[in-house]
C-alpha positions as CSV (number, residue, x, y, z in Angstrom):
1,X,121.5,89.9,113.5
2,X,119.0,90.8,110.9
3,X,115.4,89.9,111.2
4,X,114.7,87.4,108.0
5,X,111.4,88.2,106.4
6,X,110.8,87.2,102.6
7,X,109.4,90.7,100.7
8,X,106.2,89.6,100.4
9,X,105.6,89.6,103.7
10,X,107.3,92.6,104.2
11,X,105.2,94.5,101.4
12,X,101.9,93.5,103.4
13,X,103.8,95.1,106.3
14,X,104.1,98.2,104.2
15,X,100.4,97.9,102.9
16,X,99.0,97.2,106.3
17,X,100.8,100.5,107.7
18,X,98.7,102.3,104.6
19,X,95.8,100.7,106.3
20,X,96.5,102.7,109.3
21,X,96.1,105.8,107.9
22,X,92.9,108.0,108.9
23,X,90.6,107.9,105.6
24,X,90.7,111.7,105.2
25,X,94.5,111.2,104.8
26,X,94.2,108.2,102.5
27,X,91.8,110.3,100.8
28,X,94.2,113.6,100.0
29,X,97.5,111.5,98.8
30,X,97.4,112.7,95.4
31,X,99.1,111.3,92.0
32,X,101.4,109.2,94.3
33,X,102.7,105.6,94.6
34,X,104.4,103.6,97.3
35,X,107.1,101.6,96.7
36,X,109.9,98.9,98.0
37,X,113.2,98.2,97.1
38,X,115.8,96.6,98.8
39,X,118.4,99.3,99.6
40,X,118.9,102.9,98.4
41,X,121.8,102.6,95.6
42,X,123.3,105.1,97.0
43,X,122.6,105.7,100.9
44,X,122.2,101.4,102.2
45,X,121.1,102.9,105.5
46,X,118.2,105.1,104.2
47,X,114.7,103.8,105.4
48,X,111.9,105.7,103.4
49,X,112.5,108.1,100.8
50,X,110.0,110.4,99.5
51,X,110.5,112.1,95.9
52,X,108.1,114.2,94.5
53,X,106.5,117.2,94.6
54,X,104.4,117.5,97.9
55,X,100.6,118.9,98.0
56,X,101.8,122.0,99.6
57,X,103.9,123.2,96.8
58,X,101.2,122.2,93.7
59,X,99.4,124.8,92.0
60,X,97.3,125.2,89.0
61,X,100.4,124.6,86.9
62,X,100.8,121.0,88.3
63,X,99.5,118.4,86.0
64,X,100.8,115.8,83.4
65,X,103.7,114.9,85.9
66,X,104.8,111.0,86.9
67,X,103.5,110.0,90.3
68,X,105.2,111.3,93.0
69,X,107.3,108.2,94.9
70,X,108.1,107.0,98.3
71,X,110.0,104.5,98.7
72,X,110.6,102.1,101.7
73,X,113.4,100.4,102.0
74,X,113.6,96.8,102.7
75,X,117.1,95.6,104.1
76,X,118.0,98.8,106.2
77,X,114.8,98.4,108.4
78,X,115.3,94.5,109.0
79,X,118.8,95.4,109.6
80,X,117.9,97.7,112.3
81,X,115.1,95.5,114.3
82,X,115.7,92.5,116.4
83,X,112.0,90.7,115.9
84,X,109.2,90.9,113.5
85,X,107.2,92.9,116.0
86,X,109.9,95.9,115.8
87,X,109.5,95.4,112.6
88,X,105.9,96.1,112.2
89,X,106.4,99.2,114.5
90,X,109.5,100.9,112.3
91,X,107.8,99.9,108.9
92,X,104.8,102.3,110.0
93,X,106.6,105.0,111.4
94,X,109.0,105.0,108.3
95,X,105.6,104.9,106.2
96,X,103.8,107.9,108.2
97,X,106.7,109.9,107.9
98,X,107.0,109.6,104.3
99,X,103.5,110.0,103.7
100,X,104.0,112.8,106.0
101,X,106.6,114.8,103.4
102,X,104.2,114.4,100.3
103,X,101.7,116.4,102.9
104,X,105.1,118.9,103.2
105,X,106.0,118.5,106.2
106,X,109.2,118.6,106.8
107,X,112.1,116.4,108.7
108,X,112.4,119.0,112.0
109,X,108.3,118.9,112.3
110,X,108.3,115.6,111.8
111,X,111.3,114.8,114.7
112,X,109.3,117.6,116.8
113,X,106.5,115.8,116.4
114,X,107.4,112.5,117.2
115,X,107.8,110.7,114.0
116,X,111.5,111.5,113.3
């Protein structure tokens, strides 16, 4: 059964995981915004997505370009967890790992890593 959470609470869940970050990180996110939505339209099981163009792959031509977006997705995650404290836990590692593709690094790092 799905945890219940209204979306307020879980958008401070999402804004306490940006907390988290180390400030030099926090500091580097570039022309980016995070966001929530319920479900992916297309993929209902997808957790986080990350769309943009990450900091790797800028150069002197990037500029005058919408935000970058990473979205986390609300319903999949509850879905997933069987109490608010599993909650917490997957919200932030869906969050680093987002955060982790605008720094371009990609899904096999991340999984080596631990973050997958």
């Amino acid at each position: 059964m799905p945890v219940e959470m209204t979306r307020a609470r879980f958008e401070e869940l999402v804004a306490d995981a940006l907390d988290l970050l180390p400030a030099e990180f926090a500091a580097a996110m570039n022309n980016v915004v995070v966001l929530v939505e319920d479900t992916h339209p297309e993929d209902p099981s997808l957790l986080g997505l990350y769309e943009g163009i990450a900091l790797t792959e800028r150069d002197s031509t990037y500029g005058g370009v919408l935000p970058d977006r990473i979205t986390i997705y609300r319903e999949p995650l509850l879905d997933m967890c069987a109490d608010e404290e599993e909650v917490v836990d997957e919200v932030a590692v869906t969050v680093v790992h987002e955060i982790a593709h605008h720094f371009g690094i990609d899904d096999e790092k991340l999984h080596a890593l631990g973050w997958g």
